[in-house]
C-alpha positions in Angstrom: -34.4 -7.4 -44.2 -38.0 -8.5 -43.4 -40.2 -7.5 -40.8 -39.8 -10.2 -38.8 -36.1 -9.7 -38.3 -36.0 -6.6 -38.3 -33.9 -4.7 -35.4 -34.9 -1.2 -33.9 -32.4 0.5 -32.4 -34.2 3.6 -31.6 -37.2 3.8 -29.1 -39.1 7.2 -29.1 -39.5 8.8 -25.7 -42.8 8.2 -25.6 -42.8 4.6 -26.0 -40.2 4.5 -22.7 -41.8 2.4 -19.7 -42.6 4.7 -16.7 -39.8 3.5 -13.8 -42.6 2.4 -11.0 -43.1 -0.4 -14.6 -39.3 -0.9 -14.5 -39.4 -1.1 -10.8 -42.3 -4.2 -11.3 -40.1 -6.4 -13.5 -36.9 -6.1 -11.1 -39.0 -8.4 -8.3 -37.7 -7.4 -5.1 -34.1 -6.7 -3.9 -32.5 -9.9 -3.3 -29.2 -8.8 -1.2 -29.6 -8.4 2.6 -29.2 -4.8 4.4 -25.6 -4.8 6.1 -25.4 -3.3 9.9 -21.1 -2.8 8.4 -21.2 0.5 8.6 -23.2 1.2 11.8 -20.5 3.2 14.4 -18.8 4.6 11.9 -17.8 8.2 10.2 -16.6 9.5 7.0 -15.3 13.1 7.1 -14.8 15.1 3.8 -12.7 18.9 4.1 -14.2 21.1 1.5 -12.5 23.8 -0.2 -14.2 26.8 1.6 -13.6 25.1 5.2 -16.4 23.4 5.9 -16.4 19.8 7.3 -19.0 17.5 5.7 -19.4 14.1 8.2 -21.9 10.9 7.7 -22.2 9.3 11.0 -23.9 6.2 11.0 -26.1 5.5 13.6 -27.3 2.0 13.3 -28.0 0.0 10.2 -31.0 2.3 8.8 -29.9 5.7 9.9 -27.3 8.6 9.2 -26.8 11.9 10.3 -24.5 14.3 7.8 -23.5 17.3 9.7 -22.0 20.0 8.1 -19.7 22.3 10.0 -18.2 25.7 9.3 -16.5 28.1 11.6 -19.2 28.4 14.5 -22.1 26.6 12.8 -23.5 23.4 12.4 -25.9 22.0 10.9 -27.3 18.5 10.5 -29.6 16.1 8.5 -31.3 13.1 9.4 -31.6 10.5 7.0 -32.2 6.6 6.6 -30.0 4.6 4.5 -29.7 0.9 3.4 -26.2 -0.5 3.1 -25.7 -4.0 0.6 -22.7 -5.6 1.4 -21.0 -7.9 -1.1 -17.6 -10.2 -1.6 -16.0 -10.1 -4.9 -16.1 -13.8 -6.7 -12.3 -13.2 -7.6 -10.9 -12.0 -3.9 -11.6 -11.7 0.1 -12.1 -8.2 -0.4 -15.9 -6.6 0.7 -17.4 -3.4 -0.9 -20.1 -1.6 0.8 -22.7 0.6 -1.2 -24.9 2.9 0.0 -28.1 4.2 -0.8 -29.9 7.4 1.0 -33.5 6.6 1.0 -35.0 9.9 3.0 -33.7 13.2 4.1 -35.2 15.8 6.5 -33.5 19.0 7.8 -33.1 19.6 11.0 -30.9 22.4 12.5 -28.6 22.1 15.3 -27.2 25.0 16.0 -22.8 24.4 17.8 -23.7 28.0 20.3 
């Protein structure tokens, strides 16, 4: 095998591009926000009780509110929803991506 051919399989650590490099290469997101979600709630039980919920305000923004026994809190947070159609069917997946959180207490008393 000569140089010129020759494959390397292995990339040390230290020869990895940073991600903001990565990030350059990928150009910009091509697929559109989606508003699908915006009204809506999913509601998880947990094991100990609690009651996780992700209410979706509008097409940017979330609240996930935890609840257990006589507490609540919540966070706010903005999100970005893509939206797609699947080549081989009618059916739609959403995916969702959590861009920011910030704490901010809300107390049920």
């Amino acid at each position: 095998m000569t140089a010129d051919n020759a494959f390397q399989d292995y990339v040390p650590v230290r020869e990895w591009p940073s991600v903001s490099t990565m990030l350059d290469g990928f150009g910009d997101q091509t697929l559109p926000a989606s508003p699908a979600l915006t009204g809506t709630s999913v509601s998880l039980q947990g094991e100990d009780g609690r009651t996780f919920t992700m209410t979706f305000g509008d097409s940017s923004s979330l609240t996930w509110t935890i609840t257990a026994e006589d507490n609540e809190e919540s966070v706010e947070a903005s999100y970005k929803a893509i939206e797609a159609v699947r080549a081989s069917s009618s059916s739609t997946s959403c995916t969702v991506r959590v861009d920011r959180c910030a704490m901010s207490p809300r107390s049920s008393t």
